[in-house]
PDB file of N, CA, C and O in Angstrom:
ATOM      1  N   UNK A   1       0.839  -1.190   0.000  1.00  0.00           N
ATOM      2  CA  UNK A   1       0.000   0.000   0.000  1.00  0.00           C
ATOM      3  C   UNK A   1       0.884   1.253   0.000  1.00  0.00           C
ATOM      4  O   UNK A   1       1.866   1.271   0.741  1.00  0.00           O
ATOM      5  N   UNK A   2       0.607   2.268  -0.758  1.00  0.00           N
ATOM      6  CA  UNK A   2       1.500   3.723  -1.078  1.00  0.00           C
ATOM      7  C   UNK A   2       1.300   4.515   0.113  1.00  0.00           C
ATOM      8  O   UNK A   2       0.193   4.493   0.652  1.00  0.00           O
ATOM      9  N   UNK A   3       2.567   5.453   0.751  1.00  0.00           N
ATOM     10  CA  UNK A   3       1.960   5.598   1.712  1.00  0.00           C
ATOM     11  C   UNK A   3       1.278   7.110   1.280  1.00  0.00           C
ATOM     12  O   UNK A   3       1.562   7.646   0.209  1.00  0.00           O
ATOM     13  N   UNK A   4       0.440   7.650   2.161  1.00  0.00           N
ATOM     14  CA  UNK A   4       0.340   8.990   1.445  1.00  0.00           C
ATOM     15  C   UNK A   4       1.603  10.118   1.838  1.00  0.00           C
ATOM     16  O   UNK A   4       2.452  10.135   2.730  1.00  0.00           O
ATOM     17  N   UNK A   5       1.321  10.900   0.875  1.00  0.00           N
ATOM     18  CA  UNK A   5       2.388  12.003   0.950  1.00  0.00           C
ATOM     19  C   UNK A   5       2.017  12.962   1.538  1.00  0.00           C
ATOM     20  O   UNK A   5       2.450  13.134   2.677  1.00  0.00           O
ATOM     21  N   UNK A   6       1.199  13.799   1.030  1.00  0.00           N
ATOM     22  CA  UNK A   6       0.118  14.841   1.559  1.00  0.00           C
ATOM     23  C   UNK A   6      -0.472  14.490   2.623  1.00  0.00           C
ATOM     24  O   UNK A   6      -0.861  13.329   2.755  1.00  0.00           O
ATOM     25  N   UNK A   7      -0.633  15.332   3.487  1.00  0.00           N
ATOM     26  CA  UNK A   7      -1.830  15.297   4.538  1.00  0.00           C
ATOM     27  C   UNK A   7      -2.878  15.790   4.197  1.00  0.00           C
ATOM     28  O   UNK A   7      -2.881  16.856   3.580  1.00  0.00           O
ATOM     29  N   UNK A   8      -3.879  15.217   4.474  1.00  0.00           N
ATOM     30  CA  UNK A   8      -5.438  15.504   4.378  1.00  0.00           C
ATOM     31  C   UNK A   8      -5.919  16.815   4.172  1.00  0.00           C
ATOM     32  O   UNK A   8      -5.037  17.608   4.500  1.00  0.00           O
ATOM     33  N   UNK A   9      -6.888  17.359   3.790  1.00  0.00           N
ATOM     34  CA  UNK A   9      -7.067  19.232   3.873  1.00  0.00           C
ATOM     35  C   UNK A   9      -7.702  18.935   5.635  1.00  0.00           C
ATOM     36  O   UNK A   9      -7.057  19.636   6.415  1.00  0.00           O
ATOM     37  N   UNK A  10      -8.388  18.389   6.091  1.00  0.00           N
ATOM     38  CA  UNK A  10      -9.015  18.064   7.255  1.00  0.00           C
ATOM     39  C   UNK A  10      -7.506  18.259   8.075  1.00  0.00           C
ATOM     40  O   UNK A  10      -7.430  19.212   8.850  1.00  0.00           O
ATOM     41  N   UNK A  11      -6.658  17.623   7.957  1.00  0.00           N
ATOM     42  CA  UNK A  11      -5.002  17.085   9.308  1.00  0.00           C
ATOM     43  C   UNK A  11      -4.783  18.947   8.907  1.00  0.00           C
ATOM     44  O   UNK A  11      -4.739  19.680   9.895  1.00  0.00           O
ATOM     45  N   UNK A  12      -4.660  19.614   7.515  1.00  0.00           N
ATOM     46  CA  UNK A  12      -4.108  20.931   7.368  1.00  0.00           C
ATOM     47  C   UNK A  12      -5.176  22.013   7.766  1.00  0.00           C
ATOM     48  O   UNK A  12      -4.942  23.220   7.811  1.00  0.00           O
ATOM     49  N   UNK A  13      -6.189  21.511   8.004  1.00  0.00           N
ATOM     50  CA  UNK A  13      -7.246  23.356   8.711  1.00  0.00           C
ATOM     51  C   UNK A  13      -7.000  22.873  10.294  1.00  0.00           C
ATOM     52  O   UNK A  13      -6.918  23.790  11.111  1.00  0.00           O
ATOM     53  N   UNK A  14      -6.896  21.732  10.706  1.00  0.00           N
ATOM     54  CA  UNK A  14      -6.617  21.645  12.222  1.00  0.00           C
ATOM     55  C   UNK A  14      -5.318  22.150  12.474  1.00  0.00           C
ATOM     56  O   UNK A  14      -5.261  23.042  13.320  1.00  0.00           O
ATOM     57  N   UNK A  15      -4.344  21.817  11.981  1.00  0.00           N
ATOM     58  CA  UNK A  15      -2.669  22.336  11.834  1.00  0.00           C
ATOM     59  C   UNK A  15      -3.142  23.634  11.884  1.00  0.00           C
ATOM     60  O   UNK A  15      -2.778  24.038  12.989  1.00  0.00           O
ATOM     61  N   UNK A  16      -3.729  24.500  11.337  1.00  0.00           N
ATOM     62  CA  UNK A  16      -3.667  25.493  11.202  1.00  0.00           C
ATOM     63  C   UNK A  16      -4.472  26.261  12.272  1.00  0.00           C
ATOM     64  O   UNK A  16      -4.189  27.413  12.599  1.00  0.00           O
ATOM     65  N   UNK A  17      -5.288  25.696  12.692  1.00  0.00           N
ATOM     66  CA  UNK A  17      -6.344  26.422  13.814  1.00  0.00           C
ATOM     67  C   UNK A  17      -5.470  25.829  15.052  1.00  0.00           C
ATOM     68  O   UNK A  17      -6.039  26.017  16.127  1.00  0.00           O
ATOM     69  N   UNK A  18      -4.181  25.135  15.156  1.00  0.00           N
ATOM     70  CA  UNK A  18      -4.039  24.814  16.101  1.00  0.00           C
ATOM     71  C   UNK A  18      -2.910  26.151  16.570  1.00  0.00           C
ATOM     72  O   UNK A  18      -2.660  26.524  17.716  1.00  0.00           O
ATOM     73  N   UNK A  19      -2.306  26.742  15.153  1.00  0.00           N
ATOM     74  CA  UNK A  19      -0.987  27.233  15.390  1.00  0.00           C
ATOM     75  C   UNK A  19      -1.750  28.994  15.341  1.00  0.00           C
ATOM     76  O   UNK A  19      -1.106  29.892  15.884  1.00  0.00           O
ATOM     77  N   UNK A  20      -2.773  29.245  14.832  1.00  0.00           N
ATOM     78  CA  UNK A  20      -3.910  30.105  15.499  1.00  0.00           C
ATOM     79  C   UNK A  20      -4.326  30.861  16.391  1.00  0.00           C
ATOM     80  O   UNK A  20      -4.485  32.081  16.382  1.00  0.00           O
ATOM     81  N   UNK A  21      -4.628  29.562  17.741  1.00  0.00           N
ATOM     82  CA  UNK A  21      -5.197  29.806  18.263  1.00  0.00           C
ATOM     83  C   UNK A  21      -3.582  30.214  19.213  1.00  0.00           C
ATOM     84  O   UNK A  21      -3.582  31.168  19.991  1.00  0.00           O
ATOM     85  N   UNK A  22      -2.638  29.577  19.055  1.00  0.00           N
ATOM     86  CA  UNK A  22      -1.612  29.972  19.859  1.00  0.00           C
ATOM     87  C   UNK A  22      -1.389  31.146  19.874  1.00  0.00           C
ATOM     88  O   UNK A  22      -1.159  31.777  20.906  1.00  0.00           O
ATOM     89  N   UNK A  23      -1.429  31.725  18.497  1.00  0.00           N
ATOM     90  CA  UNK A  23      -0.917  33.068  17.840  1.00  0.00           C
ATOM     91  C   UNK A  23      -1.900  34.330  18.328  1.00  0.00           C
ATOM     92  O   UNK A  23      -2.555  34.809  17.402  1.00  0.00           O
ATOM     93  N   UNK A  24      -2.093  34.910  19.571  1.00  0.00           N
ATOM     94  CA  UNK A  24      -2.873  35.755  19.553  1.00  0.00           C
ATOM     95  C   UNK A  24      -3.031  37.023  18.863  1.00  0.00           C
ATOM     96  O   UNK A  24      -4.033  37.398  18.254  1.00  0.00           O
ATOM     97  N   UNK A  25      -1.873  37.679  19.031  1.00  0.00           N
ATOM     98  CA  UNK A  25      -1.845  38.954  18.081  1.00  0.00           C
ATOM     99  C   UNK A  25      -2.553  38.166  16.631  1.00  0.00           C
ATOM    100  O   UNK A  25      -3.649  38.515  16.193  1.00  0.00           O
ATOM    101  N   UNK A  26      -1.807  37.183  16.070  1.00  0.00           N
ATOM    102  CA  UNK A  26      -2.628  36.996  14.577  1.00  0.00           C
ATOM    103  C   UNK A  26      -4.406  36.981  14.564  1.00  0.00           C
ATOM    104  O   UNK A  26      -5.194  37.314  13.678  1.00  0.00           O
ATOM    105  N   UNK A  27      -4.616  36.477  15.862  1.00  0.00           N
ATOM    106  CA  UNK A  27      -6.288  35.845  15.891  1.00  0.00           C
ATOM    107  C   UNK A  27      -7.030  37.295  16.491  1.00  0.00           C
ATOM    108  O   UNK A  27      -8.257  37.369  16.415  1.00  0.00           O
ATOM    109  N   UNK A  28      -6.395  38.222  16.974  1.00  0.00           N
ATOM    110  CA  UNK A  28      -7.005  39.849  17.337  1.00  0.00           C
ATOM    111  C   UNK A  28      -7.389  40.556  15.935  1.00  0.00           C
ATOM    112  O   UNK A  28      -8.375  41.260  15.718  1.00  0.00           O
ATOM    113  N   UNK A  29      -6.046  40.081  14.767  1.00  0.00           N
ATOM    114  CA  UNK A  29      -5.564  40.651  13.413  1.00  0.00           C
ATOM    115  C   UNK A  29      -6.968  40.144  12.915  1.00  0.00           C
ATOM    116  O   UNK A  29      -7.913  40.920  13.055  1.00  0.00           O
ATOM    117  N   UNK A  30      -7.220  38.748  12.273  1.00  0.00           N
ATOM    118  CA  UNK A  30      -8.491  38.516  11.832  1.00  0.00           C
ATOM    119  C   UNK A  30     -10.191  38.922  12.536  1.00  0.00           C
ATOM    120  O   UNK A  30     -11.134  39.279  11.830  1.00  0.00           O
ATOM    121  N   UNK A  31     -10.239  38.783  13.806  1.00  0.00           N
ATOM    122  CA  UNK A  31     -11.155  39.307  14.432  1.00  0.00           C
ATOM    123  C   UNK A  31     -11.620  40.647  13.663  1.00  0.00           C
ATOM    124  O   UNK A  31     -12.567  40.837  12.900  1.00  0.00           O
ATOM    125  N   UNK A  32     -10.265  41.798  14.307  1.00  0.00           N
ATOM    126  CA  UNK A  32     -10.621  42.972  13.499  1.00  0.00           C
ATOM    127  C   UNK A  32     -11.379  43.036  11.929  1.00  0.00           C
ATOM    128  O   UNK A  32     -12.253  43.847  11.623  1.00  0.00           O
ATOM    129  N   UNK A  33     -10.810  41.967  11.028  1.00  0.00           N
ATOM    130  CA  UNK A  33     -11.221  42.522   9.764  1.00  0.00           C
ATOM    131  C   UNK A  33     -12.391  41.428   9.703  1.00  0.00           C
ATOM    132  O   UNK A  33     -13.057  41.535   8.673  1.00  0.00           O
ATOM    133  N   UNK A  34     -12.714  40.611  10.388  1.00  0.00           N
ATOM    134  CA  UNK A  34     -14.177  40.222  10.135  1.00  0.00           C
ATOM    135  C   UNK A  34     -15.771  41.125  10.530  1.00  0.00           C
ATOM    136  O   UNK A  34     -16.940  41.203  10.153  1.00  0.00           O
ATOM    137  N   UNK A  35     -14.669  41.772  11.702  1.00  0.00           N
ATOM    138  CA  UNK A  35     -15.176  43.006  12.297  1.00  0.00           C
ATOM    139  C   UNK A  35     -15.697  43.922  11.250  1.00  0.00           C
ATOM    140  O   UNK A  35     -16.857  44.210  10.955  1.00  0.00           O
ATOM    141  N   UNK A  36     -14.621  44.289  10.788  1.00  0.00           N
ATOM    142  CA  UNK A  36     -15.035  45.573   9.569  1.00  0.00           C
ATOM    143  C   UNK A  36     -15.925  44.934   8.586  1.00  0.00           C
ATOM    144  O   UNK A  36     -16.903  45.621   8.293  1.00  0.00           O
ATOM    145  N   UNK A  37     -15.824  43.688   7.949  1.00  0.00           N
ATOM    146  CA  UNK A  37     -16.701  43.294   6.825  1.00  0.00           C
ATOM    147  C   UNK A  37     -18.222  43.459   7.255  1.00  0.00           C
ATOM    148  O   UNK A  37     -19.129  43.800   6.497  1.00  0.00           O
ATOM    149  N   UNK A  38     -18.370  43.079   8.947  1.00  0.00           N
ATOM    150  CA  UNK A  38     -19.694  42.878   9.205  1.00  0.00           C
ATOM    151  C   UNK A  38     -20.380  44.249   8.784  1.00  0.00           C
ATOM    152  O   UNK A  38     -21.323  44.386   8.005  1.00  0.00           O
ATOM    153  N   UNK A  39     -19.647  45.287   9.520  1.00  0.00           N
ATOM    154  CA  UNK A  39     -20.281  46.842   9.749  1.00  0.00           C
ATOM    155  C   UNK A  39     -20.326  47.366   8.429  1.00  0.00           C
ATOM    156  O   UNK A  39     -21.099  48.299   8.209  1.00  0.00           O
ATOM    157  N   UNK A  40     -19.634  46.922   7.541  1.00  0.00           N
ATOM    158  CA  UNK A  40     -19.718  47.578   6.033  1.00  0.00           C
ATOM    159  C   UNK A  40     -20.953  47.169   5.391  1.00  0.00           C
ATOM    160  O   UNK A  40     -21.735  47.942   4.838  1.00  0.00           O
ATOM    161  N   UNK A  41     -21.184  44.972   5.570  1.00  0.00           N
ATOM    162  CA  UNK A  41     -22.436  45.341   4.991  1.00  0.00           C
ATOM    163  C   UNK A  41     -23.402  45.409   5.614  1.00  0.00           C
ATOM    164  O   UNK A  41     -24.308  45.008   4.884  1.00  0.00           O
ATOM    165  N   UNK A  42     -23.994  45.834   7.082  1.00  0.00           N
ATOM    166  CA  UNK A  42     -24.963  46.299   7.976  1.00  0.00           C
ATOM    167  C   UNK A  42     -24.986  47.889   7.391  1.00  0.00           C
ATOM    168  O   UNK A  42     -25.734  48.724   7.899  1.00  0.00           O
TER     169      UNK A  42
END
């Protein structure tokens, strides 16, 4: 059996929400601009 090479997109959005949630300044950074999208289209 081949093994796989790639990891899953599923193993890579957890990888990524894991290194995230560590990252606070980054997760304040997105907050903000989901922030702004809301109030623009309200």
């Amino acid at each position: 059996m081949r093994k796989s090479r790639h990891a899953s997109f599923k193993d890579l959005v957890m990888e990524n929400k894991r290194e995230l949630l560590s990252n606070q300044d980054e997760m304040e950074r997105i907050e903000k601009k989901l922030e702004e999208r809301h109030t623009r289209r309200a």
